[in-house]
C-alpha positions in Angstrom: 0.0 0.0 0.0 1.1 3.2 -0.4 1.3 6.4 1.7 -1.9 8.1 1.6 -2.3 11.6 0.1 -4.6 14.6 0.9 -7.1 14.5 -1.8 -9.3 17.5 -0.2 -8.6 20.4 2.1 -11.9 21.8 3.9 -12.1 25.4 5.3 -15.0 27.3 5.9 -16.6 30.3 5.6 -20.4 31.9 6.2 -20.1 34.7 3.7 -19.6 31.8 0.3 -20.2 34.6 -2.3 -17.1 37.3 -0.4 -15.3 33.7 -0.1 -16.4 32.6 -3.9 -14.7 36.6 -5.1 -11.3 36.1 -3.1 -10.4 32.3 -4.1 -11.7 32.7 -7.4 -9.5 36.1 -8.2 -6.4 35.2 -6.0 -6.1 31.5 -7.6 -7.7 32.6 -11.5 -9.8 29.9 -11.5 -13.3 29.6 -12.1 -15.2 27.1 -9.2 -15.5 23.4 -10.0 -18.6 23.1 -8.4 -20.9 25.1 -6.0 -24.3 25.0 -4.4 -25.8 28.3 -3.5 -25.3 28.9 0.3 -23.8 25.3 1.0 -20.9 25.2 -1.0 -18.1 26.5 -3.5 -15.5 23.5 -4.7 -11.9 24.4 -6.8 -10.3 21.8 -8.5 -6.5 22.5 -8.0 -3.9 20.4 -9.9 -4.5 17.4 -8.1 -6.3 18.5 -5.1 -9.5 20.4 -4.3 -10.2 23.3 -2.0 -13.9 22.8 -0.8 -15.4 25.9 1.1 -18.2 24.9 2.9 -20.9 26.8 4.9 -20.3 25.7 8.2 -24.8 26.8 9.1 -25.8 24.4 5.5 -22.9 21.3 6.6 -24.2 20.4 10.2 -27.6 18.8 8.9 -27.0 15.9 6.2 -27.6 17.2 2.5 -30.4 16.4 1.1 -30.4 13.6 -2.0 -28.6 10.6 -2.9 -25.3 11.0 -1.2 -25.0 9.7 2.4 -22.3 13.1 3.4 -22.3 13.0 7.2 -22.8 16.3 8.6 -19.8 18.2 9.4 -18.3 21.5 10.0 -16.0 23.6 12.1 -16.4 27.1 13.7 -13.4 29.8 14.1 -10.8 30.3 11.5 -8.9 27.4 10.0 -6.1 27.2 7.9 -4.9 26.1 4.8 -1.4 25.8 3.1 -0.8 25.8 -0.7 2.5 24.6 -2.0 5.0 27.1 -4.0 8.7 27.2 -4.7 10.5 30.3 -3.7 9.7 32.4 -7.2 5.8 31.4 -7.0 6.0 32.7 -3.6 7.2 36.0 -5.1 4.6 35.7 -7.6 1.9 35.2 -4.9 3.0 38.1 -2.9 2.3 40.7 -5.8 -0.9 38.9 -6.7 -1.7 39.4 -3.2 -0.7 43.0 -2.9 -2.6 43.6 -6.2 -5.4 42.3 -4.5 -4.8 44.6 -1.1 -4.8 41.8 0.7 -2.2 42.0 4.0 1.1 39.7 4.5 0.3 39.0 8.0 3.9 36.9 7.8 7.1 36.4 5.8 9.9 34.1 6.9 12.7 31.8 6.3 11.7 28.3 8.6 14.9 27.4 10.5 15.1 24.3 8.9 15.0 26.2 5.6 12.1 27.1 3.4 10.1 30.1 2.9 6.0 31.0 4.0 4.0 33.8 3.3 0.9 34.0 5.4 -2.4 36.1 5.0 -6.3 36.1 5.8 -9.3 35.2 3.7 -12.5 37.4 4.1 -14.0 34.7 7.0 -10.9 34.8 8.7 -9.2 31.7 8.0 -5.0 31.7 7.7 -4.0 31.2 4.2 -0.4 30.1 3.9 2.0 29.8 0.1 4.9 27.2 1.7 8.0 25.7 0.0 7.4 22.2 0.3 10.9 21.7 1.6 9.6 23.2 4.8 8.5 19.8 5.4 11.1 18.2 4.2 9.3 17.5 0.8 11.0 18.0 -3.1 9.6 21.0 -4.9 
């Protein structure tokens, strides 16, 4: 078998169509999927950002799929990989944008992260992979 690997990351947000405006202009991608007021989904490389409602994901959905309910309340956080000139890249999208660096570092062990908010408050994070010890 082989090591498992993070097919979805999940954060959440009340305000989907302010949430649906920021992803959709800082990443330049249209949504995947999206359900009025339960949920906006973008398909990323090999991964998928889902933004869900936390109010419409406590109650199962209704129709064929048996989705538990689920959700979270606060801010959460999400990390998308970069190398050190995406990072750069990111960080003038981001400015462009007027969106805040709330942090900009070297990790000790080496690697660089950039780190901002969403509109619902969640940390959004650009990371070398290497901080992890992972190849670019």
């Amino acid at each position: 078998m082989t090591k498992p690997a993070i097919l979805e990351a999940v954060i959440y947000a009340r305000d989907l169509p302010a949430a649906e405006a920021f992803y959709t202009r800082l990443l330049g991608v249209a949504p995947h999927a999206k359900v009025d007021g339960r949920h906006i989904f973008y398909k990323l490389a090999h991964h998928m950002l889902l933004i869900f409602n936390p109010e419409a994901t406590r109650t199962p959905p209704d129709g064929p799929l048996p989705v538990p309910p689920h959700g979270a309340r606060g801010q959460g956080h999400v990390c998308f990989a970069a190398n050190a000139d995406e990072i750069e890249a990111w960080r003038q999208r981001l400015s462009a944008m007027s969106v805040a660096i709330e942090s900009d570092f070297e990790w000790p062990q080496g690697g660089r992260s950039i780190y901002f908010r969403d509109p619902a408050g969640n940390s959004v994070e650009f990371a070398e992979p290497r901080i992890w010890g992972f190849d670019a």
